[in-house]
N, C-alpha and C positions, 0 to 999 in steps of 0.2 A: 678742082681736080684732086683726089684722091691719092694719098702717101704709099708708097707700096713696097711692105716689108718680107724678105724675105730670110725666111725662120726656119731651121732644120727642127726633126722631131724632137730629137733628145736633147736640143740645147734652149734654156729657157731666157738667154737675155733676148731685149730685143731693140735693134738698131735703131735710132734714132735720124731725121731726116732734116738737112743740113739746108742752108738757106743760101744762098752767093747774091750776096747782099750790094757787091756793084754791079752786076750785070743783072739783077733781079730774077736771076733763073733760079730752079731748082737742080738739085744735083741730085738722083735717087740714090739710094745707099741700100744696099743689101749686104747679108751677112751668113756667112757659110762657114759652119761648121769643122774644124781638121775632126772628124770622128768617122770611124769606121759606117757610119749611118747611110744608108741607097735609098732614104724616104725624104723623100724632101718635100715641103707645100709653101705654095703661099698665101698669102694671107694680106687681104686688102683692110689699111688704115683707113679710120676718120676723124678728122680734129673735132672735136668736143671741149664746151666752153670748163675754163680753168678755175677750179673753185677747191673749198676743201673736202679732198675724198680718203676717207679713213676708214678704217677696220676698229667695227665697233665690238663683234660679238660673232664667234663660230662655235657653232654647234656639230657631234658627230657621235652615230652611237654603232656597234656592229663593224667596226672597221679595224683588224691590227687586230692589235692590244683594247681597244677601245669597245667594252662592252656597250654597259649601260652605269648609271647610278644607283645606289641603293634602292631608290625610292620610283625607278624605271626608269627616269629622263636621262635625255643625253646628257656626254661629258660637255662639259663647257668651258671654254676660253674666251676671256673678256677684258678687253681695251678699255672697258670703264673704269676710270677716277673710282678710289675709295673713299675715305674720308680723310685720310693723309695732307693738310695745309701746306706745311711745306713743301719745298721746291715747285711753287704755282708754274714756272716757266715748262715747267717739262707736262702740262697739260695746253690740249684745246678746249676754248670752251667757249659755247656760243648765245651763254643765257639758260639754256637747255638739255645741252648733255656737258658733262666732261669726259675728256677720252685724253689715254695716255700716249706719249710718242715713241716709247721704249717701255721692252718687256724684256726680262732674260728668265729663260725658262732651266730649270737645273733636274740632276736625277739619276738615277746610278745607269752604271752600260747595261744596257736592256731592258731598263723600265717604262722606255715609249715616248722619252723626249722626241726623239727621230721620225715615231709613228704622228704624232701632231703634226708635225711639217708634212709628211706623206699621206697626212691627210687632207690638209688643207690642200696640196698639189694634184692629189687625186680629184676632187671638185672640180678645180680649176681646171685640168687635162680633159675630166667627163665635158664640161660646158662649151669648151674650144672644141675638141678632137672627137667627142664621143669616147665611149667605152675602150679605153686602153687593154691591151694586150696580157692578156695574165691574169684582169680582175676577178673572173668566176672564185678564186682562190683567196679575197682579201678579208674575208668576212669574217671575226673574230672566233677564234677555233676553241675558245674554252671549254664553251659546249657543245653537245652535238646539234642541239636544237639551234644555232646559230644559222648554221648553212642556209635554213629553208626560211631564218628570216630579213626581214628587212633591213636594210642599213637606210642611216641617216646622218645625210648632211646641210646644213642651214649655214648661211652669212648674213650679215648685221651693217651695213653699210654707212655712212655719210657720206651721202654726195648730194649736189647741186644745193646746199641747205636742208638740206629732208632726209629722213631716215629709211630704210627700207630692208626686207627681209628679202632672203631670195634662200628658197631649199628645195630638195627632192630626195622620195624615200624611190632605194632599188633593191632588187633581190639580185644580188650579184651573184650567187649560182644558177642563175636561171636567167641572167644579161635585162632584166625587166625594170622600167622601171614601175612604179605604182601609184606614184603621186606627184605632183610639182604645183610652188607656188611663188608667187610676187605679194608680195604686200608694201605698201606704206605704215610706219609707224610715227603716230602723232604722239606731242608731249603730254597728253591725259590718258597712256596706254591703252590707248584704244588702236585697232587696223584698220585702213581702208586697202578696202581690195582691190589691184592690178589685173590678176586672174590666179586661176588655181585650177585643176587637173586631176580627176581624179581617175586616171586610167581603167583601174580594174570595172568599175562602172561605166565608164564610155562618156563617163559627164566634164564637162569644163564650164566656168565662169567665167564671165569679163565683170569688170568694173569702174569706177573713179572718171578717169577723163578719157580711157582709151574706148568710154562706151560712146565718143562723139560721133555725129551723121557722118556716116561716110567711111568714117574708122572700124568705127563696131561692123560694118557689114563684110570688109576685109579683114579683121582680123579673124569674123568667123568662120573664111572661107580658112585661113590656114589652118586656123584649131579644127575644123571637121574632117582635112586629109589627112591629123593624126591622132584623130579622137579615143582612139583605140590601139593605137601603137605604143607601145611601150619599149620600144627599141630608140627613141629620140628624145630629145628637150623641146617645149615648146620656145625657151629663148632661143637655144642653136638656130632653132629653125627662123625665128626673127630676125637674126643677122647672116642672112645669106642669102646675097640678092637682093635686098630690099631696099636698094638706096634711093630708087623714084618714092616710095612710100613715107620713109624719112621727111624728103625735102615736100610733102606733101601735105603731110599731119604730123604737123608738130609734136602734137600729144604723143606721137606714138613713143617719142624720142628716151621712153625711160629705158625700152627695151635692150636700146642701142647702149645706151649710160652704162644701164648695169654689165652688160656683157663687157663691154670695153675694159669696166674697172677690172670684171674677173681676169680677164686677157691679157691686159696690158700693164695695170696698176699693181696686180699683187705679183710682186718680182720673185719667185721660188730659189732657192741657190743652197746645192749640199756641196759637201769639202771635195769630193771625186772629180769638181767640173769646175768649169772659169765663170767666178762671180763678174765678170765686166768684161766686154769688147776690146774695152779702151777707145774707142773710138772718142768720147771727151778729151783721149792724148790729142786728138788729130786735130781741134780746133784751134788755133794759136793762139785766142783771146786768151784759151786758160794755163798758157802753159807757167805766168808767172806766180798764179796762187797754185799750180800743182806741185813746182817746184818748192816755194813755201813748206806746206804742208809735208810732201815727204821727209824734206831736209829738218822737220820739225821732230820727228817720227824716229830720228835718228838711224835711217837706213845707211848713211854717205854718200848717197844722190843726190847729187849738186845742180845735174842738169840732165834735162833730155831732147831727142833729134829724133824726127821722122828724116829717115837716111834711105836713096832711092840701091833696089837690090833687083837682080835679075826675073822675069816671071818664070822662068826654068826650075829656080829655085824654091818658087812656091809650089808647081804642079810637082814637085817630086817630096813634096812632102803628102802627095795625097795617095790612096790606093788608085790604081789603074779606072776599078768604077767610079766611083768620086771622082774623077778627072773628065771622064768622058762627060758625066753628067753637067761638071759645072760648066766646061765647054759650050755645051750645049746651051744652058742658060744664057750662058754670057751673048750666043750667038741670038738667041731669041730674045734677050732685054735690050740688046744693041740697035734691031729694026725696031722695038719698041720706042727707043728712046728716037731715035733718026725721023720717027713720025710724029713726037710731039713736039712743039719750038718754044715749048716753055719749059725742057727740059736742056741742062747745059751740058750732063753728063751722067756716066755711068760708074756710083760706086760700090765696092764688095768688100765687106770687111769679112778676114778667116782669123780665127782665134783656138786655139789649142792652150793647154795647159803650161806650155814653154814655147810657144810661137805665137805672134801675132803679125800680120800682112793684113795690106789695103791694097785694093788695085783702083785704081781709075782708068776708065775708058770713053775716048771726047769721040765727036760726031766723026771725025773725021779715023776712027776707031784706030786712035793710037792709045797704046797700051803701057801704064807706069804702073813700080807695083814699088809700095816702101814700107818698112820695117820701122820698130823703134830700138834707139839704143840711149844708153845712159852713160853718164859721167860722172867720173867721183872723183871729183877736185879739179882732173887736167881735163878741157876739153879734147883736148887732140887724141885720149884715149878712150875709145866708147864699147860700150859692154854691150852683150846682145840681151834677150829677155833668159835665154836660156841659161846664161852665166851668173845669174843673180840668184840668192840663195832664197828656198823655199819661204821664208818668214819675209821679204821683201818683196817675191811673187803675192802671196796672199796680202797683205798691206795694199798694194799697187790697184788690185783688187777691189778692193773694201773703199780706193778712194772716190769710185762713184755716187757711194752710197753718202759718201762730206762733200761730194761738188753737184748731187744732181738737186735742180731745182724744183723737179716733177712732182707730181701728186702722188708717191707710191709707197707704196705697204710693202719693205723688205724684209725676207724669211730667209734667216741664216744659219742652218743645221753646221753645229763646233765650230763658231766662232774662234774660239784660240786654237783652233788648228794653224799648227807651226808660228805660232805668236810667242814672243815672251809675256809672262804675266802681264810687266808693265806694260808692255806695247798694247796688250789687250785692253787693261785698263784706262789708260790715254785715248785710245781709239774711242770706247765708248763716253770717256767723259769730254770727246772731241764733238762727238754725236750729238751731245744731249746741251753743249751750247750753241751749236746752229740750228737744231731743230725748234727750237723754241721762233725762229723766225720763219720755218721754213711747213710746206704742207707733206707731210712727210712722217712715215712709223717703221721705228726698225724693232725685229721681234726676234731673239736668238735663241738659240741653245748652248749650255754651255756646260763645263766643269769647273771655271776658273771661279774659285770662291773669293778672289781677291776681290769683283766686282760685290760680292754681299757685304756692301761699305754704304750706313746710311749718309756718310758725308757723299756718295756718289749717286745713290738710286733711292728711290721713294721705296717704301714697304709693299705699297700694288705694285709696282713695278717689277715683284721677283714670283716666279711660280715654281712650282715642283711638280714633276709625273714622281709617282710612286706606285711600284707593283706589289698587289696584292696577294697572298701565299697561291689565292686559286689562278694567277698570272693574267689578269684582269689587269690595265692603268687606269689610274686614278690622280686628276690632273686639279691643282686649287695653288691659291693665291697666299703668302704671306701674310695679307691681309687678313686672312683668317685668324691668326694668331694674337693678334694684336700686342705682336714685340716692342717693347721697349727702343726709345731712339739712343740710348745710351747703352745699348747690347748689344756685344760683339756676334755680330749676327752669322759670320763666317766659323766664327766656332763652336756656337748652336749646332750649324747645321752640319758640322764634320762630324758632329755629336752625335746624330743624329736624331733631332729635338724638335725636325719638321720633316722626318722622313727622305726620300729621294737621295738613300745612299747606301753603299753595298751594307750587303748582311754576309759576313765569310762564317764559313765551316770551316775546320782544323783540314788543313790541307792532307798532312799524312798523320797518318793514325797513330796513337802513343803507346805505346807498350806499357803494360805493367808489371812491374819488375814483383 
């Protein structure tokens, strides 16, 4: 049976499905939104074997700020090891490739740090959602010739031990796409082919394993009802609906892989919205390494309590529609749940940026709904989330990303937002000693030059966007430079001796006397 998560438009964590480990049921968990949002979808899970899945290499050209390069080709962002020997722990590597597990990306306000991340999330949005709302409009305006052309976006993947490409070119004022492709990439750079697409022609390929009896004749049947449409992805349309096919032809299972990673593995999160659920609070196993951890962190969190609170109090935190709608839900996952017997109960996690509630709802549709609060020092006095200051919100945050054990690729547009330096710095040098045991990449953006510390980060490790006079970004690695490890690399680049930092004009004009 099938996990089934339920994910608002504009919020991109996503719930995690719980296990009740003495009664052997499942408990489904869903998760809603406090946002003004009337779109709500769901979206049906599938477990997938656990291996390491990593973000090797994203490509994107015609999007933002993001022209092209000099030399035509897209900008590039890349998770590959340089040649930097130290700090081996903060690489994978499998014989075959090395890939990094922390990047921080630097660069003055407006240069396009921001646009990377909204690019990558845009991808990500087309593959899931289809064509978001607004894009005719994303195509890089520097020139006029942009509009009518193509934009491109490509991913670079590790998963299941194998490497793989996954891209699509569109012309975003005109909603089309024009090309899409799947590859395999072997260790003698060479491709083998999954499929590819070439819309404007009406042509598609199959390849590799998915050309087996029996597969090839249905996969042809899909790719021919869109052979010609440029309005869809040929993965979208692989994962929907297709779950007799799955448990059928194995082979087909890459389709599924990839999609899943774009979906669920690469975790998007900007400063405006809540990086975590908390739902990790709700488990009790962890409540004594969370408490650790914070209390390390120097917040004055000593402890925390899921405390039971009124449901009156939740529904009044929402808008009138929002209410009606979750109702509704509620009313309709309840007869779902009442008719499976391997379901024990009904949960909803709601997360706002200063609230968080859980409800549970059992067979018998009695209704508990509990909050978290904290303690700093006395138990008997507990804080609500609301009462706690901005830089301990964001902290509380960020600790999914040191407690999750998951396979996931986290994107964190202003990392030190409301952080103190050191708290920022701690945090990532808290990162980069668990990750060396863990399947896991976290990628930020940031200002905080304290982190450009080679006792903390490797030299690929640090990127800059810098904008170009014609207001083009232009996005490369440290590595380029080949800095010295005994150079104060923070004040190189306040220098600005690697680019990605303001350029001021005389704010008011000087009289001459």
């Amino acid at each position: 049976m099938v996990d089934v998560i339920f994910k608002p438009v504009f919020c991109l964590q996503t719930i995690k499905t719980k296990k009740t480990l003495k009664k052997k049921k499942k408990i489904k968990n869903y998760k809603y939104s406090i946002e003004k949002s009337e779109k709500i979808t769901y979206i049906i899970d599938t477990k997938y074997r656990r291996r390491y899945k990593l973000l090797i290499r994203f490509n994107v050209k015609n999007f933002l700020s993001f022209s092209e390069r000099e030399d035509g080709k897209s900008e590039e962002f890349s998770m590959i090891a340089g040649k930097v020997r130290n700090k081996r722990e903060h690489v994978y590597e499998d014989g075959k490739i090395k890939l990094l597990k922390f990047a921080a990306v630097y660069g003055a306000n407006a240069a396009g740090k921001s646009n990377l991340v909204k690019a990558l999330d845009f991808m990500r949005r087309i593959v899931v959602s289809g064509l978001p709302e607004g894009h005719t409009d994303n195509y890089c305006k520097v020139t006029a010739e942009s509009k009518e052309r193509e934009s491109y976006f490509e991913l670079e993947i590790l998963l299941n031990e194998k490497y793989y490409a996954y891209g699509f070119e569109v012309i975003l004022n005109q909603s089309q796409f024009i090309s899409e492709w799947l590859v395999e990439l072997t260790s003698d750079n060479k491709e083998k082919l999954i499929f590819s697409r070439d819309i404007n022609k009406g042509i598609y390929e199959l390849g590799g394993e998915v050309k087996a009896k029996g597969l090839k004749e249905k996969l042809n049947v899909y790719a021919e009802d869109i052979q010609e449409d440029g309005s869809v992805l040929f993965l979208s349309i692989m994962n929907q609906n297709k779950k007799t096919l799955y448990q059928q032809f194995e082979q087909a299972a890459i389709f599924q892989d990839v999609y899943m990673w774009i979906r669920n593995n690469l975790d998007m999160n900007y400063p405006d919205r809540p990086i975590s659920d908390y739902s990790y609070m709700a488990e009790t196993e962890n409540v004594e390494e969370i408490c650790r951890i914070i209390s390390a962190f120097g917040t004055g969190i000593t402890d925390f309590q899921m405390v039971e609170v009124p449901v009156e109090k939740v529904l009044g935190h929402l808008p009138k529609r929002i209410q009606e709608n979750l109702l509704a839900d509620i009313e309709k996952k309840t007869v779902e749940m009442k008719a499976d017997i391997d379901v024990d109960g009904l949960g909803i996690i709601m997360r706002s940026y200063r609230d968080f509630f859980m409800l549970n709802i059992d067979k018998e549709e009695n209704i508990t709904c509990k909050t978290i609060k904290f303690s700093h020092g006395k138990k008997n006095i507990l804080f609500e989330l609301s009462e706690e200051s901005d830089g301990t919100v964001r902290l509380l945050d960020l600790l999914e990303v040191l407690l999750s054990g998951k396979g996931k690729t986290y994107i964190i547009d202003e990392l030190d937002r409301c952080l103190h330096p050191s708290l920022t710095y701690k945090f990532v040098e808290t990162f980069l000693e668990l990750a060396s045991k863990k399947n896991i990449q976290l990628i930020v953006t940031t200002h905080e030059s304290r982190l450009l510390d080679f006792d903390l980060l490797r030299r690929d490790e640090i990127w800059f966007v810098n904008k170009r006079k014609s207001g083009e970004s232009d996005i490369y690695s440290l590595e380029e430079y080949n800095a010295r490890f005994d150079q104060k690399i923070d004040k190189a680049y306040l220098e600005g001796r690697y680019g990605g930092v303001p350029v001021f004009n005389t704010v008011f004009p000087i009289r001459e006397v």
